[in-house]
C-alpha angles and dihedrals in degrees: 000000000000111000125233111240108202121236114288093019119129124264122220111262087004108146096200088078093065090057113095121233127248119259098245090047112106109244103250085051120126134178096246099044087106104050092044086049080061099046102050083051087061098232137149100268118198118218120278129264080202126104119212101037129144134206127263126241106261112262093235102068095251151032108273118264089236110139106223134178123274112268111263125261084233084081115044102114135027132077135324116239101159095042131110112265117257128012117339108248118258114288102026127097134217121284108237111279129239128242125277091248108048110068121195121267108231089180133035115279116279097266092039102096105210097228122075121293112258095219142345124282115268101250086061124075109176105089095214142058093359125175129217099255109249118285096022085103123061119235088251100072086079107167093356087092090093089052109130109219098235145133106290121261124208114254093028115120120194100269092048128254120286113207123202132158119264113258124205117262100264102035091058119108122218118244117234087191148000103298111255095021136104087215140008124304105265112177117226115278094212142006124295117249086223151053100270115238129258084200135086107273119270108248126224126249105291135022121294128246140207146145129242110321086207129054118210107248113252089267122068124300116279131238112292112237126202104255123182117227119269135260123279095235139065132281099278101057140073115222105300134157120291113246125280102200103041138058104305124254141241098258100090115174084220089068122125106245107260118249123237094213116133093354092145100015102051111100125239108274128208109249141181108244119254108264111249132290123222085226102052128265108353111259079222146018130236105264104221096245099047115093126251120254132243118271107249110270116243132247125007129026103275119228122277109285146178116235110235092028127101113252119276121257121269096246089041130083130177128162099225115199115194122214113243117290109253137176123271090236133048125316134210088197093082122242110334112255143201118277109250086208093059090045115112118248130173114262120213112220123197095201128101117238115209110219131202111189099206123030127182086347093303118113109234120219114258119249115254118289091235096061127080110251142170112220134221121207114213103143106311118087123247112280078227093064098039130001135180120219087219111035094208115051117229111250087223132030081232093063086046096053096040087065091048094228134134122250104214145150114222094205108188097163097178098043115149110259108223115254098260096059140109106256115234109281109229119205133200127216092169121214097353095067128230112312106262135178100264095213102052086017085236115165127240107272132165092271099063111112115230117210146167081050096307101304090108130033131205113226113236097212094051116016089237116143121225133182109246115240112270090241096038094057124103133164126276128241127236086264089053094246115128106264091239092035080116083056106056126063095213093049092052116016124077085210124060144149123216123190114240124241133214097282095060086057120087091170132003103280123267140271118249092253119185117187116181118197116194124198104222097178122134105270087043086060095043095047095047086255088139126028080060094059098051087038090051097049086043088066104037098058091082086067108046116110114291120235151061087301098059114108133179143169148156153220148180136203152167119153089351136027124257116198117185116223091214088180111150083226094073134072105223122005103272114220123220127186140226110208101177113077106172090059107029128191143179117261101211126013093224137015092057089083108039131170107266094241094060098049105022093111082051099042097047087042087056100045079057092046105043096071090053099038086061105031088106088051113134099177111113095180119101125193097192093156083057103045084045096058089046095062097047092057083056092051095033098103091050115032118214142119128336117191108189118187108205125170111173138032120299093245111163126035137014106010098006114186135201130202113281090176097095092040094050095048087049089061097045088056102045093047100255110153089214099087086100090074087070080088097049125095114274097227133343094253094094088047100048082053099050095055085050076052095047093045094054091044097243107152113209123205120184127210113191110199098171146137095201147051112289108168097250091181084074101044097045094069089074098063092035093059102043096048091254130118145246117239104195129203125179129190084002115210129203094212100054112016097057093079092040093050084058094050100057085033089063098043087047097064104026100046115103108274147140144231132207095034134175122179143201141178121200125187135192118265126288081035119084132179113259111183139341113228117196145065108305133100120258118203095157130036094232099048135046115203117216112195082191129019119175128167090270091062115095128176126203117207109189103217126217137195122253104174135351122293128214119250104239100032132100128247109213127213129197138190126186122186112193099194139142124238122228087257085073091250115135119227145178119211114196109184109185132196121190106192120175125248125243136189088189109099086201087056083057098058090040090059085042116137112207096199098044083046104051084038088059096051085041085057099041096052098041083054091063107032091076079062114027122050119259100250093059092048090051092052095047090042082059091045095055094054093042091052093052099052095034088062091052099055087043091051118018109024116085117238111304132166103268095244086073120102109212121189135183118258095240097039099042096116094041084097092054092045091044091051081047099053085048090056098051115107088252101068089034107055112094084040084061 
């Protein structure tokens, strides 16, 4: 039995151990450590840039029992390229020598780049586990065709490294040729014309033959040892998955286990030789008792498939990645493991995909959100606008259940449209109003059914008939379509803007009012807090909206409260404090919010004065709820935007805070599982306080320009509430983050966005809302109110099953954003999506949308880690995904070993996201 030498031992007869070791080498190094390191790893090697290097013992104990031709005569004589360096060891013979002319490649050819291909060639369209097509590689490659086109390792020679266990002198057979090759290993004699396959190789029509692969040694047949049978891939790998994508390969799981039986005493016999390979010599031969492979199967690329499987249905598609073939015994290899080549991985395109949304009255399903796209309206909405995470709706809550998957709606209602598309029609009915169901208040849209030649209409939420308006009718056509059904947006858009009339006002709309509350307090002033506020909205007036609506004001505080009186009127702004800050109050009931004309000289004189007026300021205290209730009663009357800059711990006043950090981290180290209500709310002061915001339609957002703890957890329900946003900065640094604080400042206040909002999603019968997930206030079940609503905001509403729907038909879905510009016009978006039902699980998986899907589980994680401890929500984030995939391979995949991971076409990369998710810093950091 063949021993193991350990990494970095000397081999017998090996001339590298007589070299002696440089001197910043450890002791116990050795040259071929690192290709050994990568052997026994069981990775794709690329040949070695180093001379001197030997091959490695195979990882599978012994040469493989393969019978293989005599060498030929051709090659008696000559050098050794692919031998070991120095004399052979006692016992062995020499390997079969390569012709005079063809000299060994230490190095890729000259037009092969050592790093990973970016991307496939063009000729091939599966993305993964593609093969070179036959003839683009010349004969002489030979078993370079499993070369991975990476950067060189030392010790690796072109045809890869094979390593096997050292045997002892006399037990050693002779080679009559290079193991796992039909001839001997001739290197390529000039470069590939293309890029050179990570795959097994593709056969030619018919088995292979061969003879014995070992001749017996002159003496009398050795012992014969029991050998497992060899791995189904090339040289330079060790045993790793077939291809998916490709024709399919000879190591079928269905195989009969190779026999060792006169491996070493059968004598050579006289075969014919194997018929030719579009890729060169064949790296093996055809063992008599394996089975032949298919003949490769004409025209295009075939779906993905596993060998051995029956084909997949035709309305069914799943990526199958096979775990490394390995032997039936026993391996010295280590456990067989998953091929990092056939992995998926996401793939960057630069092209831009053009999307209809409905095409012969079907809807399409939408490209991925990740891509760059350029959208069509013909009756659904922009998957921009409004996206499912299943394209097709389940028929039952049991079929739902049974895939594992969510059932939500991504609204976005103010998403920027790209550049090349239509803008959002908006449409005016005057003073009527825009036509609605008048039993779920739904809104005309493209899917309503007109009827009795168009003087009633059927609602397609909830099946209710109406009478059109008299002026609204208009004849059918023979299709049943309303003759002017292309004229008119809401008729043939799923995205359209009404103008609101008198009876959606409750009050004129509101002016475009921006208040901007500074902390001035000693460590702001120390840190550049700031200096970089008052530098950022400095520079930001100039883009706040022009006219007579547009309101702004300001205000500073630490202990106490500063307002600024910014009347024209006066020569210089005129402060005026507010010393209570337990019951705050306004100090004048006008001239703290001014229209811009009218104080813009004051306002710009007091940004560049307040650094300076407090620079000597030794108060370290900061009463931001207090500040904070004192701006809202000065924007009480009106509603708007409120920016707050604040850089330490409230400390004093309304909502005072003390430091939880110590407290959290003692209970880390001593055990505790409380240390996850360190992201829970203080106290319920700061909450209570953002509903009477959001009532009052006062949006807050919170810049944290700080170098300390500042409880965050508590802060952030303000913003939450009231439908603004939290801009974090820590450690803040007044070199770098001012630029970046303008920047967000700016967006903030010049992206498209709305004030005043309420919004409602409506859904065909047999589908409810469930919930609403996102930053916004809910006072009713039905409605969420958004103070501020801008195109960055998205909500999430998980959807649920009341009664039974009927396969064929469509569920319709419906938003509607009531919300005012900054212009002061009041407008309803309605953004509509009409999807098809299903009763077929497979259907599901097939409509399935990777990014709403992954968003969902984000959401619905981030939404319980504030209240469950993190080890629970990682558990149930990797059950999700292993449910999911788990009821696909039980329903819907066709029988497959079970050491096969078989994934759904549209969720094939959902394990890698998910791995992802549990490795970001926020599922990880109690574990740091």
């Amino acid at each position: 039995m063949s021993a193991f030498v350990p990494p970095g031992v000397p081999r017998p007869g090996n001339a590298n151990q007589a070299r002696p070791q440089p001197q910043h080498q450890p002791p116990n190094y050795g040259p071929n450590a690192i290709a050994e390191s990568m052997q026994n790893m069981i990775l794709n090697r690329p040949p070695s840039t180093l001379p001197g290097s030997a091959p490695r013992p195979s990882p599978f104990g012994q040469p493989p029992p393969f019978p293989s031709p005599s060498p030929s005569p051709a090659y008696s004589g000559g050098s050794q390229p692919m031998s070991r360096p120095g004399p052979p060891p006692p016992g062995v013979l020499a390997r079969p020598t390569m012709p005079p002319s063809t000299a060994a490649q230490a190095t890729f050819p000259p037009n092969v780049a050592p790093g990973r291909p970016t991307a496939p060639p063009a000729s091939h369209a599966p993305p993964f586990g593609y093969r070179p097509p036959a003839g683009s590689l010349p004969s002489s490659v030979g078993v370079q065709t499993g070369v991975s086109p990476r950067a060189p390792i030392s010790g690796a020679f072109p045809g890869g490294p094979v390593t096997t266990p050292a045997a002892p002198p006399a037990a050693r057979p002779a080679f009559a040729s290079a193991p796992f090759a039909t001839g001997p290993m001739v290197p390529p004699t000039g470069p590939p014309s293309a890029s050179v396959n990570n795959g097994p190789p593709t056969f030619a029509h018919g088995g292979l033959a061969g003879g014995p692969r070992f001749a017996p040694p002159g003496g009398p047949a050795p012992q014969q040892l029991p050998v497992a049978p060899p791995p189904t891939d090339q040289v330079p790998r060790g045993p790793s998955m077939h291809s998916l994508m490709a024709s399919p390969s000879v190591s079928s799981p269905l195989a009969p286990p190779m026999q060792s039986s006169s491996t070493f005493s059968r004598a050579p016999q006289a075969m014919p030789p194997p018929p030719p390979s579009p890729f060169g010599a064949q790296p093996w031969s055809m063992h008599s008792e394996q089975m032949p492979p298919p003949p490769p199967v004409p025209g295009p690329p075939q779906p993905p498939r596993v060998f051995g499987m029956p084909p997949p249905l035709s309305n069914q598609s799943m990526t199958a990645i096979s775990p490394a073939m390995a032997s039936t015994g026993p391996s010295l290899g280590g456990p067989s493991k998953i091929d990092p080549n056939q992995i998926p991985r996401p793939i960057p395109s630069s092209t831009v995909t053009l999307h209809e949304t409905r095409q012969g009255n079907q809807a399409n399903q939408p490209p991925p959100a990740t891509s760059d796209y350029i959208v069509r309206d013909t009756g659904n909405c922009s998957p921009r606008f409004m996206r499912c995470t299943i394209n097709q709706i389940p028929c039952t809550a049991d079929l739902l259940t049974t895939s594992g998957m969510q059932l939500a709606l991504l609204v976005q209602p103010l998403a920027l449209p790209h550049p090349s598309e239509e803008p959002i029609q908006v449409v005016d009915f005057g003073e009527s109003g825009p036509i609605r169901c008048s039993r779920c208040k739904g809104y005309i849209n493209p899917f309503m059914k007109f009827i009795d030649q168009g003087r009633r209409f059927t609602c397609n939420l909830c099946g209710f008939t109406d009478e059109t308006p008299r002026d609204y009718i208009c004849n059918l056509g023979p299709d049943g379509r309303r003759r002017d059904a292309d004229e008119r947006p809401e008729l043939c858009r799923g995205t359209v803007e009404f103008v609101a009339s008198k009876e959606y006002m409750i009050r004129e709309p509101m002016p475009a009012v921006y208040f901007f509350l500074i902390d001035v307090s000693m460590n702001a002033l120390q840190t550049g807090g700031t200096a970089a506020a008052c530098s950022a909205i400095n520079q930001v007036i100039s883009d706040l909206p022009e006219g007579p609506r547009t309101m702004v004001g300001i205000a500073t505080f630490d202990s106490t409260i500063h307002f600024y009186n910014l009347k024209r009127a006066l020569q210089q702004p005129l402060m005026l404090i507010v010393p209570d800050i337990q019951d705050v109050y306004t100090p004048l009931q006008s001239d703290v919010i001014v229209q811009l004309s009218e104080c813009r000289q004051h306002l710009e004189l007091l940004l560049e004065s307040i650094p300076s007026m407090f620079q000597n300021n030794k108060i370290a205290e900061s009463a931001f709820g207090a500040a904070v209730k004192a701006a809202f009663l000065a924007m009480k009357s009106t509603g708007g935007k409120l920016l707050v800059f604040q850089s330490v711990l409230p400390s004093v006043g309304i909502g005072a805070l003390s430091a939880r950090e110590a407290e959290g981290r003692t209970n880390i180290t001593s055990g505790e599982k409380e240390a996850h209500k360190l992201l829970q709310p203080a106290d319920k002061t700061l909450k209570t306080m953002a509903i009477e915001f959001a009532e009052y339609q006062v949006c807050v957002d919170v810049f944290l320009t700080t170098q300390s703890y500042i409880d965050i957890a508590s802060i952030s329900v303000v913003p939450r509430t009231t439908g603004g946003q939290v801009y974090y900065y820590h450690p803040f640094s007044a070199l770098s983050d001012p630029a970046k604080l303008y920047n967000d400042l700016r967006w903030n206040i010049t992206r498209p966005q709305g004030f005043e909002a309420v919004m409602r999603v409506r859904c065909s019968q047999g589908i409810q809302v469930q919930e609403y997930h996102g930053n916004f206030c809910k006072r009713i079940p039905t409605d969420i109110d958004l103070p501020g609503i801008d195109c960055d905001k998205t909500v999430m509403v998980t959807l649920k099953h009341d009664d039974k729907l009927q396969d064929g038909s469509e569920c319709a879905f419906q938003c509607a954003l009531l919300y005012t510009t900054v212009y002061g016009q009041r407008r309803i978006r309605v953004t509509t999506l009409s999807l098809p039902c299903t009763s077929m699980l497979t259907n599901l998986f097939r409509a399935a949308d990777l990014d709403a899907q992954f968003t969902c589980l984000l959401k619905q994680a981030a939404s319980e880690i504030p209240s469950s401890p993190l080890s629970q929500v990682r558990e149930q984030a990797t059950n999700l995904c292993i449910n999911i995939l788990l009821s696909y391979r039980k329903f819907c995949a066709t029988v497959s070993s079970s050491g096969q991971l078989i994934l759904p076409e549209a969720l094939k990369l959902l394990p890698l996201y998910t791995l992802g998710k549990l490795l970001s810093p926020v599922y990880i950091w109690e574990l740091v």
